[in-house]
VODRENZA-57579 format. One record per residue (C-alpha): z negated, x negated, y negated; residue in one letter. Coordinates in nm, 2 decimals. Each point is the difference from the previous one (the first is absolute). Example, Ala and Ser with C-alpha at 12.3 -4.5 7.8 and 13.67 -1.06 7.14 Angstrom:
% residues 2
REC        w        u        v   kepa
REC    -0.78    -1.23     0.45      A
REC     0.07    -0.14    -0.34      S
***
This chain:
% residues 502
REC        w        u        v   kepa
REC     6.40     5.37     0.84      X
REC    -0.38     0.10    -0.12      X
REC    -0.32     0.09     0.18      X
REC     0.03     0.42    -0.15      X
REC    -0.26     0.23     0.14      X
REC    -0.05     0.33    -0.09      X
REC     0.22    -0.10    -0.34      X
REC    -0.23    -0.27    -0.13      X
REC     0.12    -0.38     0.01      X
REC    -0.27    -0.20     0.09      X
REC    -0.13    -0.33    -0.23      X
REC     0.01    -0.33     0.25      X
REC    -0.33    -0.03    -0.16      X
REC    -0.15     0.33     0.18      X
REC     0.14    -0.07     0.35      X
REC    -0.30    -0.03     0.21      X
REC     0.21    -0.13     0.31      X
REC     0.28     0.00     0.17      X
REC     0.04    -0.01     0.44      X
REC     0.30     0.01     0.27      X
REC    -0.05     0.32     0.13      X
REC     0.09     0.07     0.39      X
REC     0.19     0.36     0.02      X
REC     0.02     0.26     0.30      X
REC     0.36     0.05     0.10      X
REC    -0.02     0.34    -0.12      X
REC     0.00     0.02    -0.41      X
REC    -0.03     0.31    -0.21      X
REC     0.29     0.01    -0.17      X
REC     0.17     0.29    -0.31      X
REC    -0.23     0.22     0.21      X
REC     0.13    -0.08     0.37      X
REC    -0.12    -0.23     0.27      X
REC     0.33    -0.22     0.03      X
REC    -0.01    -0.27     0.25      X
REC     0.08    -0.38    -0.17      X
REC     0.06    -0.27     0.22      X
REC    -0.19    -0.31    -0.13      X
REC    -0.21     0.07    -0.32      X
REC    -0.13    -0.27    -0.19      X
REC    -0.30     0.08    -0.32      X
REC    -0.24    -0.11    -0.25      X
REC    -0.25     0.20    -0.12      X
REC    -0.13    -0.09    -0.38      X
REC    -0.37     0.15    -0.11      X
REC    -0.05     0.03    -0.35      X
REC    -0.19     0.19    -0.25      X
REC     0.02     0.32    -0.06      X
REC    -0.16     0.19    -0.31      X
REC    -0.21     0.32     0.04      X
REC    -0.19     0.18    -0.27      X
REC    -0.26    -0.14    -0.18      X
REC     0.09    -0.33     0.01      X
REC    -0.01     0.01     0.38      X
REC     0.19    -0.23     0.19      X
REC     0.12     0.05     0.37      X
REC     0.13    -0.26     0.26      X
REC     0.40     0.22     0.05      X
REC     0.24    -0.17     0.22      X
REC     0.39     0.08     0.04      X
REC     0.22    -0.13     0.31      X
REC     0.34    -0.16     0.00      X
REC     0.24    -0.05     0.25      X
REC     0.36    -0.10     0.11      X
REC     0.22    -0.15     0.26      X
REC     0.00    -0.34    -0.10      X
REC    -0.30    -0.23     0.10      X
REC     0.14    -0.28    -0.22      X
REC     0.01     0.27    -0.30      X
REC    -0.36     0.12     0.07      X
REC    -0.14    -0.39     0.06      X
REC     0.13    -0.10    -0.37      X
REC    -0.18     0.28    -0.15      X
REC    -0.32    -0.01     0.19      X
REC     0.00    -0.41    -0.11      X
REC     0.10     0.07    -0.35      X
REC    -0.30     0.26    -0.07      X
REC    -0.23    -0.24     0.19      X
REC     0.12    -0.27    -0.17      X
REC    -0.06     0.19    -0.40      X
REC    -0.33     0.06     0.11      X
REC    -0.08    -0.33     0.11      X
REC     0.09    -0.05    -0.38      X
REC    -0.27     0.22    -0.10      X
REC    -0.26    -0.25    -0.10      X
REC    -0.26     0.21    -0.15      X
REC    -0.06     0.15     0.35      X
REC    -0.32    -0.09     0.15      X
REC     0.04    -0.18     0.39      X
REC    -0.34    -0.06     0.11      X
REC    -0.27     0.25    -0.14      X
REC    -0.43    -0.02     0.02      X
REC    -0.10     0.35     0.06      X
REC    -0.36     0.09    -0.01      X
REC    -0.14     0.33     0.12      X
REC    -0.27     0.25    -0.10      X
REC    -0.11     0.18     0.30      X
REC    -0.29     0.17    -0.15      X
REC     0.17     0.09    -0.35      X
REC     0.12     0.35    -0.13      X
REC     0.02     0.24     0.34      X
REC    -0.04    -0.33     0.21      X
REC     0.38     0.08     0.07      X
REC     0.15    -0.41    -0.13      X
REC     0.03    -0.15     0.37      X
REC     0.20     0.32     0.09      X
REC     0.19     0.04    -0.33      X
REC     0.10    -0.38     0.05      X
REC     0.07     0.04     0.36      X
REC     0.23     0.28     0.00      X
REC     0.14     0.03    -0.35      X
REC     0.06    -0.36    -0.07      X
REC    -0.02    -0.25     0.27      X
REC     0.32     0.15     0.07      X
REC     0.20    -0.04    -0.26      X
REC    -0.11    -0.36    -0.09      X
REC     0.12    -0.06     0.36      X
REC     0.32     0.17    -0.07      X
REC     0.04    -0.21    -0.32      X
REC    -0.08    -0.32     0.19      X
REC    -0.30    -0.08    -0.18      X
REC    -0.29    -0.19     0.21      X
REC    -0.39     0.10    -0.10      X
REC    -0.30    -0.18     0.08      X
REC    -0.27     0.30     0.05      X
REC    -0.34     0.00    -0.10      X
REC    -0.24     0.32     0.07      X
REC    -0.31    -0.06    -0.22      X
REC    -0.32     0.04     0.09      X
REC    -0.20     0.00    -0.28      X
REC    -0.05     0.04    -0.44      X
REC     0.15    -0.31    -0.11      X
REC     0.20    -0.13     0.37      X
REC     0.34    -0.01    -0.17      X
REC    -0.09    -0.17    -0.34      X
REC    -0.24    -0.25     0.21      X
REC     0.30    -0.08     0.24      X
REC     0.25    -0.06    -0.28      X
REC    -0.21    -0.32    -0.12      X
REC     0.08    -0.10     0.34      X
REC     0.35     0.08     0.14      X
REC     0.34    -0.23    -0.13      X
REC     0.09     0.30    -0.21      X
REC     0.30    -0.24    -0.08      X
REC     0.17     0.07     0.28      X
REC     0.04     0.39    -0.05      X
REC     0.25     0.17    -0.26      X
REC    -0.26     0.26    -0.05      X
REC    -0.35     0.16     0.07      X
REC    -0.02     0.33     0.16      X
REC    -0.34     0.27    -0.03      X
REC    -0.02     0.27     0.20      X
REC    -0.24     0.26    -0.16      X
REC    -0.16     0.12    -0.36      X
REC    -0.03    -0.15    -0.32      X
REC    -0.30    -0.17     0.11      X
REC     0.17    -0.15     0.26      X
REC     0.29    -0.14    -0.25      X
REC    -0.28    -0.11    -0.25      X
REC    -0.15    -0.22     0.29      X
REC     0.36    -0.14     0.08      X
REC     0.05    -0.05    -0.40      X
REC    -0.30    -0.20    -0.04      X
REC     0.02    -0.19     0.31      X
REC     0.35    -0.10    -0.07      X
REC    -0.06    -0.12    -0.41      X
REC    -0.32    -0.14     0.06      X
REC     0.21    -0.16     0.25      X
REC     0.26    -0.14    -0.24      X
REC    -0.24    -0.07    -0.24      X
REC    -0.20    -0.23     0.23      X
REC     0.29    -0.23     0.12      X
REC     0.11     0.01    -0.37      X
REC    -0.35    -0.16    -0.14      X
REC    -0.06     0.34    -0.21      X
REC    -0.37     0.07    -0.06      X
REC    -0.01     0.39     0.02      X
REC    -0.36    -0.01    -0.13      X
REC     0.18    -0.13    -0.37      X
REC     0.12     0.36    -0.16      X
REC     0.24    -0.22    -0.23      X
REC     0.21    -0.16     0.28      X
REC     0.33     0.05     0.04      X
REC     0.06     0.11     0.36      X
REC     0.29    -0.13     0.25      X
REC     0.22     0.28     0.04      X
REC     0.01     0.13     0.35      X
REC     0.37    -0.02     0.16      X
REC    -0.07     0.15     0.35      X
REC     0.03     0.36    -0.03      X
REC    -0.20     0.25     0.11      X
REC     0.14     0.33     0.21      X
REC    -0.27     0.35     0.00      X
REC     0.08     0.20     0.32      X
REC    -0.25     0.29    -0.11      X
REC    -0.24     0.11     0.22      X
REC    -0.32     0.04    -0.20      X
REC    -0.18     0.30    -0.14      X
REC     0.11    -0.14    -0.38      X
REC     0.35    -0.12    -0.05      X
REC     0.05    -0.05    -0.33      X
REC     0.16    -0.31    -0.02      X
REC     0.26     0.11     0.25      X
REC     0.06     0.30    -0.16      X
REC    -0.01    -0.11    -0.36      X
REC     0.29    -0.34     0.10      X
REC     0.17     0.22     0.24      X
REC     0.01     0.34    -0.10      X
REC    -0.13     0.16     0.32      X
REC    -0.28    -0.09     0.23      X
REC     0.17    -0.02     0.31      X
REC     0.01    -0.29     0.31      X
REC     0.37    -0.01     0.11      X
REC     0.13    -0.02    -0.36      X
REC    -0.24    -0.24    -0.09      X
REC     0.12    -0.21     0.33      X
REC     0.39     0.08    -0.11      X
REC    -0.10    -0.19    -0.33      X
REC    -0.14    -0.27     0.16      X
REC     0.34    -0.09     0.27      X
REC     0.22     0.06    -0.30      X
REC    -0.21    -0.28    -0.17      X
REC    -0.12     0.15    -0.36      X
REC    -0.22    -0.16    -0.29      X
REC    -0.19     0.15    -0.24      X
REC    -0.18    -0.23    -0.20      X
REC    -0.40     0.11    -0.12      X
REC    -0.18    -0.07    -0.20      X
REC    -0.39    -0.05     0.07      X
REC    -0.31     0.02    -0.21      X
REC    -0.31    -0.24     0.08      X
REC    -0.33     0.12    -0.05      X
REC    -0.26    -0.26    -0.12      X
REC    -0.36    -0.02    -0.04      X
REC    -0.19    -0.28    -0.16      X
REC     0.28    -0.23     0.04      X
REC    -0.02     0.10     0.39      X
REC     0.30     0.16     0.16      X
REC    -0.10     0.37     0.16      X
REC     0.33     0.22     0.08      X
REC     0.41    -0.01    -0.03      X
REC     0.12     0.36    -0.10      X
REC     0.34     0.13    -0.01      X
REC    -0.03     0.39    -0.05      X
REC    -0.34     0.12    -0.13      X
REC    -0.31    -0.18    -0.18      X
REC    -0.23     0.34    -0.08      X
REC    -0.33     0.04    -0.18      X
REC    -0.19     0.31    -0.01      X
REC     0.17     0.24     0.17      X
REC     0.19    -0.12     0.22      X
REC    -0.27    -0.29     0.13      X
REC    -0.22     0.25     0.01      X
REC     0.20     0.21     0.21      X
REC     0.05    -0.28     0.22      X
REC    -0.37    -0.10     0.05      X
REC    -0.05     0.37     0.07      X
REC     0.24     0.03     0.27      X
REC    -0.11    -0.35     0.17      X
REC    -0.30     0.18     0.12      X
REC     0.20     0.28     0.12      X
REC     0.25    -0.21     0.23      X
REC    -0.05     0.31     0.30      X
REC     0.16     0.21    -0.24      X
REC     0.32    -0.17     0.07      X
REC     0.29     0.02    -0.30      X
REC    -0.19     0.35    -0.12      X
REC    -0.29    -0.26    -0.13      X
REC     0.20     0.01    -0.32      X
REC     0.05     0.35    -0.05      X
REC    -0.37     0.02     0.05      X
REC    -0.14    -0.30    -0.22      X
REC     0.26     0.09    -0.32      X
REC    -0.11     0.36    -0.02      X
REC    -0.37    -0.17     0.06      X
REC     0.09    -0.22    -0.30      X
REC     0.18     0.18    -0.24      X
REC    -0.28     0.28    -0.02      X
REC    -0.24    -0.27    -0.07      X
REC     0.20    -0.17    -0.27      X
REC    -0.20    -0.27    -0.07      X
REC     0.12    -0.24    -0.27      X
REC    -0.04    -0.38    -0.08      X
REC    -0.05    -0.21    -0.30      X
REC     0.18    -0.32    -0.06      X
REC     0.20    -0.25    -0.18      X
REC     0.39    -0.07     0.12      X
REC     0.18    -0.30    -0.16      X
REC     0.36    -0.03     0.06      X
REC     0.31    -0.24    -0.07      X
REC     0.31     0.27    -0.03      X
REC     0.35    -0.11     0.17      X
REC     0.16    -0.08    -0.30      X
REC     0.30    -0.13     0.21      X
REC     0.06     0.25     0.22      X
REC     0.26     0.29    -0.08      X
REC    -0.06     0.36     0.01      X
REC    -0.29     0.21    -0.03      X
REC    -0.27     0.22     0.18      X
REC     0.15     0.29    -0.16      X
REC     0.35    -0.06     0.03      X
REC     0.02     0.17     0.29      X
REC     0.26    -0.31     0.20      X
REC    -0.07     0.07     0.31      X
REC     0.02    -0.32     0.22      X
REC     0.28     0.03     0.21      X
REC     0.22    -0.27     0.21      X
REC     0.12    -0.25    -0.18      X
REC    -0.25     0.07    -0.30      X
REC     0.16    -0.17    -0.31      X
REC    -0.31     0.05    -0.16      X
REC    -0.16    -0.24     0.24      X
REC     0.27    -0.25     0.07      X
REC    -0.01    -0.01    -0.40      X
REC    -0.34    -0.08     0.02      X
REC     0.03    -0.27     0.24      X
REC     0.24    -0.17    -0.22      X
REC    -0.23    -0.02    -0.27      X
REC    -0.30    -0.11     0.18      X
REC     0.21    -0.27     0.17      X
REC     0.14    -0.11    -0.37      X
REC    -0.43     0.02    -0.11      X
REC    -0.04    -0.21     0.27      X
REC     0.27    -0.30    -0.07      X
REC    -0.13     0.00    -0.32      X
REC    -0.36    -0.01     0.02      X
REC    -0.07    -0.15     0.37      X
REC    -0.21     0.19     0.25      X
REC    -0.30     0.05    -0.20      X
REC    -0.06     0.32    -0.17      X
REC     0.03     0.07    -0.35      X
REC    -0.34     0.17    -0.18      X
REC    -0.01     0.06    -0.31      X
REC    -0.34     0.13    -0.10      X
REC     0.22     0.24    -0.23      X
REC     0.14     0.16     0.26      X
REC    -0.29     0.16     0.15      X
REC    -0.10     0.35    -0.07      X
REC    -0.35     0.12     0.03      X
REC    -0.06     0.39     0.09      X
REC    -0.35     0.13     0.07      X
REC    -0.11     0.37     0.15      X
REC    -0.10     0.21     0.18      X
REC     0.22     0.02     0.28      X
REC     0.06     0.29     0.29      X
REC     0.30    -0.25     0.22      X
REC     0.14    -0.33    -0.12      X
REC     0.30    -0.06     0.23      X
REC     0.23    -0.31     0.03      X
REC     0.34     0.04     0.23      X
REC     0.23    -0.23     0.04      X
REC     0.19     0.25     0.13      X
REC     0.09     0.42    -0.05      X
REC    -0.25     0.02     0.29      X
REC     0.22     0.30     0.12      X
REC    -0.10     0.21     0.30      X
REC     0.11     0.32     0.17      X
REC    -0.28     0.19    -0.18      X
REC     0.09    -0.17    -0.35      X
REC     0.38    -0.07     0.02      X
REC     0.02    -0.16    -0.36      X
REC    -0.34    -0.19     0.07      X
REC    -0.28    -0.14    -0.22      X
REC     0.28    -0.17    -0.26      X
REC     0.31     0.15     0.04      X
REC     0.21    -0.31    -0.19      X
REC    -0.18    -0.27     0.12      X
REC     0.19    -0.27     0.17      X
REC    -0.01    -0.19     0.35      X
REC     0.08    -0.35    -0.12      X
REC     0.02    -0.06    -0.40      X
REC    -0.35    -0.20    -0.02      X
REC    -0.17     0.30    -0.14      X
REC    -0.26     0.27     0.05      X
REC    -0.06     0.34    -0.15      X
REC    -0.38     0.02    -0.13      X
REC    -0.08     0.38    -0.03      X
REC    -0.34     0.09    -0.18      X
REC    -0.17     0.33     0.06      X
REC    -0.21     0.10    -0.21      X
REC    -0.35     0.19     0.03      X
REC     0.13     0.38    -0.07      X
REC    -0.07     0.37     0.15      X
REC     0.03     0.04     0.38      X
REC     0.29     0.28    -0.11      X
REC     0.18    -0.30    -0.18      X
REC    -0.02    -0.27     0.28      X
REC     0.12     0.31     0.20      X
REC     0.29     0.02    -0.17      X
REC     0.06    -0.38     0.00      X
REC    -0.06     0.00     0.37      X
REC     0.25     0.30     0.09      X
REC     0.30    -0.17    -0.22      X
REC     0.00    -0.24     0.28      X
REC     0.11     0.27     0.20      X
REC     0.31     0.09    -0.25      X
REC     0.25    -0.06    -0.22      X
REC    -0.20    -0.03    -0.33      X
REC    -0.07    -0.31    -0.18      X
REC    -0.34    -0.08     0.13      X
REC    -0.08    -0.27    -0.28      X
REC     0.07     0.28    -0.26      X
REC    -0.42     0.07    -0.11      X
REC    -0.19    -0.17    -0.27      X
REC    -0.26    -0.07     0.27      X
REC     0.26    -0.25     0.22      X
REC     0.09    -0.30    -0.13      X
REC     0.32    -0.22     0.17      X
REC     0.08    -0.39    -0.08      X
REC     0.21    -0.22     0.22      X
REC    -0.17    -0.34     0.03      X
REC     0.00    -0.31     0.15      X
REC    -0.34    -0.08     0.04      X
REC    -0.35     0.17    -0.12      X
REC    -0.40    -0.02     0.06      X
REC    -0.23     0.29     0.04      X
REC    -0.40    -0.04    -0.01      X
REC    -0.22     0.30     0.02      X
REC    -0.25     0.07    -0.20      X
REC    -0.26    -0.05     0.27      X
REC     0.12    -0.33     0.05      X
REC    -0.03    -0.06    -0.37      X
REC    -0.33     0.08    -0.03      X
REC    -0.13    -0.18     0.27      X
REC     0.20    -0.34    -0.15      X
REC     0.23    -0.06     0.22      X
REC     0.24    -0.21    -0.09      X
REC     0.36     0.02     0.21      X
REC     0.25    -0.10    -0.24      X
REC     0.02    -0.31    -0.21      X
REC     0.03     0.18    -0.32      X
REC    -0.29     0.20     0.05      X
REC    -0.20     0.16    -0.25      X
REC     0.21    -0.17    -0.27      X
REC     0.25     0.26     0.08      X
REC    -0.15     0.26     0.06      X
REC    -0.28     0.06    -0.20      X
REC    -0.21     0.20     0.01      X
REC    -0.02     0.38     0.19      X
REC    -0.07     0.32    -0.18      X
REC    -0.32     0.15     0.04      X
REC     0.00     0.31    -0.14      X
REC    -0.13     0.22     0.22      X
REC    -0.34     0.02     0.18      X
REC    -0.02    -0.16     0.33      X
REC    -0.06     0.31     0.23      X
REC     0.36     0.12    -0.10      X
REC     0.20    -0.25     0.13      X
REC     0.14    -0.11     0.37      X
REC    -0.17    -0.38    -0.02      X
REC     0.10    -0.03     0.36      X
REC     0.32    -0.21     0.06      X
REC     0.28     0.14     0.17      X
REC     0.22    -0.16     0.28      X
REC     0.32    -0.16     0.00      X
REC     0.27     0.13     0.22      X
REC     0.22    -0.31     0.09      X
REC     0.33     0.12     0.22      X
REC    -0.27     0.22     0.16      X
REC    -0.28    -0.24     0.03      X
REC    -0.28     0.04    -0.14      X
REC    -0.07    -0.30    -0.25      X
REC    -0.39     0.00    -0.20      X
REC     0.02    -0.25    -0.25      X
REC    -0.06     0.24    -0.36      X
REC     0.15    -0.33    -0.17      X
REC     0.35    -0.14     0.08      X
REC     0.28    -0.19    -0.06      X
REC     0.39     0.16     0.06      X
REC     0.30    -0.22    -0.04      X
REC     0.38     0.17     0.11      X
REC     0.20    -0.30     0.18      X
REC     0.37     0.08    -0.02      X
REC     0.14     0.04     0.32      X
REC    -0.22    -0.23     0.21      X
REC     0.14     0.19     0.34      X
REC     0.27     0.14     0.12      X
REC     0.08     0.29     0.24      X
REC     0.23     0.15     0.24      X
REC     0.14     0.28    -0.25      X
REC     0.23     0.07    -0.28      X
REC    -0.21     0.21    -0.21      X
REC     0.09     0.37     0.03      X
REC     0.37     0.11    -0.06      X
REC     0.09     0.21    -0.25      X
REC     0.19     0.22     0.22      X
REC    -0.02    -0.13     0.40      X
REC     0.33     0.27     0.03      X
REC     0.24    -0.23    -0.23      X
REC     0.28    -0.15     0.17      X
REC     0.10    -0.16    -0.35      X
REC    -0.33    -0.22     0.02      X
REC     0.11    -0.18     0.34      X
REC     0.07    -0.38     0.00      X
REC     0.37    -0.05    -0.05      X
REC    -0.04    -0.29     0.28      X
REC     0.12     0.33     0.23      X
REC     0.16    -0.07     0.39      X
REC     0.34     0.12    -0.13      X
REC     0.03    -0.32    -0.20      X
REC    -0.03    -0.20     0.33      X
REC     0.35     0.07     0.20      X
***
């Protein structure tokens, strides 16, 4: 016998639960009402795959005559999921109730308080009440006793989860954050998004769809997807964890714009990037960077990370041999580095694609989730018609890196100072002017933008014009799989199927 619904065999792995079911007397039957005399059922939920990597709670019914029958199977499917021990038990969810359309307590509520019930899966709740409540409270909870942390809302909301639960880690660990060159404890309890937020990048760009009861299916069914995280340093003090986005120029100052336009609601940025783009101011600085010499693939190679992402898991491999050999601490050759200077419209950092709705291939199309690298895109000063151009191949299928304005590297680390900062002798990194020299000044001083421009951290707004970014490979972990190459594939399922039970 198998679980078969609708002509699909369903994984173990993607059961969500299985229950005795009490039946009427009367049962549909070929069609018919037929009368049965004693009816004894189970019913098993499991996952069902929609479009767009959309996943649905389906459930199919089985009966018979025989209680003993129906007894053994119910215990047998209770008793391989009992087996399942990446499934999370006891989960610390924490709500946004003013995020996104202030819809998180009622998306949790109705969407998926209900199926962690069905699944058996106990939740300590926490509404928050204020910026920082869920990153504060993590310093203070046993987050040891929970198989997983739970956010209700944006990406802001997930940032503060993120940063309360490493700095968590780091602090019982005896990691300084504040030393850019540590080597951070890599966090084991995974984090789950259920989005609710106005932005939901992350969700969207680890899950392939921004949506609250898939996100809550991924959870039950216990998925990790390993991260990695960047840390932001100034002056050898610690300032932000990013996984997505680190943006300069435009897209900082997009962000600063829209901060003061918060009544706007999510139309802000429709507002403050057409604001921005027609003033096109650019920005002069000096990047140095370390490339990813171990990493495989390419900015351009158009690899798509995907589930299961050798391209990462190859990375990890490597890293992990680095590390035997050389010990935690980071290798730096002074060789390594590579010093750019310009003019520069956006200098973005993702960690990610950064894929949305509106840009389904995202900022860097082949970057990857968790192989200890991030994609460095340079934009040069150019025409307004040109960063059009580069700005609308977000939108479509072309190679968005293909201009001589854009530069792409894949690094592991790199330091940015702007000329401003320069100028006025400040000093954030130890190499300091030794590096990187001295800036051009070959223009008079009313043509240029002296002004510095704002960072956009994960969307927060970070000021420091002199930093610090180091990638940390797979320091977290989340409830997801990466998106599937094709969530229609029956071929893909775990072999670990119910028909190898009985």
């Amino acid at each position: 016998s198998c679980v078969h619904a609708e002509n699909c065999f369903v994984p173990i792995s993607e059961i969500i639960a299985v229950e005795e079911t009490e039946f009427n007397k009367k049962q549909r039957n070929i069609g018919s009402w037929q009368k049965m005399a004693k009816l004894h059922a189970f019913t098993v939920y499991y996952v069902k795959r929609a479009r767009n990597h959309r996943w649905r709670c389906s459930d199919v019914t089985f009966w018979c005559g025989d209680e003993h029958l129906c007894n053994q199977w119910t215990q047998a499917l209770k008793e391989s999921l009992e087996m399942q021990k990446s499934r999370p038990k006891q989960l610390l969810v924490y709500i946004n109730p003013y995020g996104g359309k202030r819809q998180g307590k009622r998306i949790y509520e109705q969407k998926v308080a209900p199926l962690f019930s069905l699944a058996s899966i106990s939740t300590d709740v926490v509404i928050t009440e204020h910026a920082n409540h869920a990153k504060d409270n993590l310093f203070e909870v046993n987050i040891y006793k929970y198989d997983g942390v739970v956010c209700v809302g944006g990406d802001g909301m997930f940032s503060e989860v993120m940063h309360g639960l490493i700095g968590r880690i780091q602090k019982d660990s005896g990691i300084d954050q504040n030393n850019p060159k540590a080597s951070l404890v890599q966090c084991n309890i995974r984090i789950g998004i259920i989005p609710a937020g106005s932005t939901d990048c992350i969700c969207y760009s680890t899950v392939g769809i921004s949506d609250p009861v898939t996100s809550a299916l991924h959870i039950i069914v216990g998925d990790c997807q390993p991260l990695d995280v960047s840390s932001v340093h100034h002056s050898n003090t610690f300032l932000k964890y990013s996984v997505s986005l680190l943006g300069y120029g435009f897209y900082g100052d997009i962000l600063k714009d829209s901060e003061k336009k918060r009544w706007m609601g999510p139309m802000r940025y429709d507002y403050s990037g057409f604001k921005t783009f027609l003033s096109h101011h650019y920005y002069e600085g000096t990047i140095a960077y370390q490339p990813a010499k171990h990493m495989h693939g390419s900015p351009r190679d158009k690899e798509s990370c995907r589930t299961g992402c050798y391209i990462c898991k190859r990375s990890e491999k490597q890293l992990a041999e680095q590390t035997k050999e050389h010990g935690l601490k980071h290798e730096e050759g002074e060789e390594e580095w590579k010093v750019i200077k310009g003019k520069f419209l956006a200098i973005n950092a993702v960690n990610m694609s950064c894929a949305c709705p509106r840009s389904p291939k995202g900022l860097s199309p082949a970057a990857h989730l968790a192989d200890g690298s991030a994609d460095l895109i340079l934009v040069r000063k150019c025409s307004r018609f040109d960063f059009l151009r580069y700005l609308v191949r977000h939108t479509n299928q072309d190679d968005q890196f293909d201009f001589p304005f854009v530069d792409v590297y894949r690094v592991k680390c790199f330091q940015f100072t702007s000329k401003l900062s320069e100028d006025n002798e400040s000093n954030v990194m130890d190499i300091g002017k030794k590096r990187f020299g001295q800036f051009c000044r070959d223009h008079p001083a009313c043509c240029c933008n002296i002004a510095n421009s704002t960072w956009n951290c994960d969307g927060e707004t970070l000021d420091s014009s002199a930093i610090e970014v180091r990638v940390h490979c797979q320091l977290m972990k989340l409830f997801a799989r990466g998106i599937e190459e094709n969530c229609k594939d029956e071929a893909a399922y775990s072999q670990s199927s119910i028909e190898q039970l009985l």
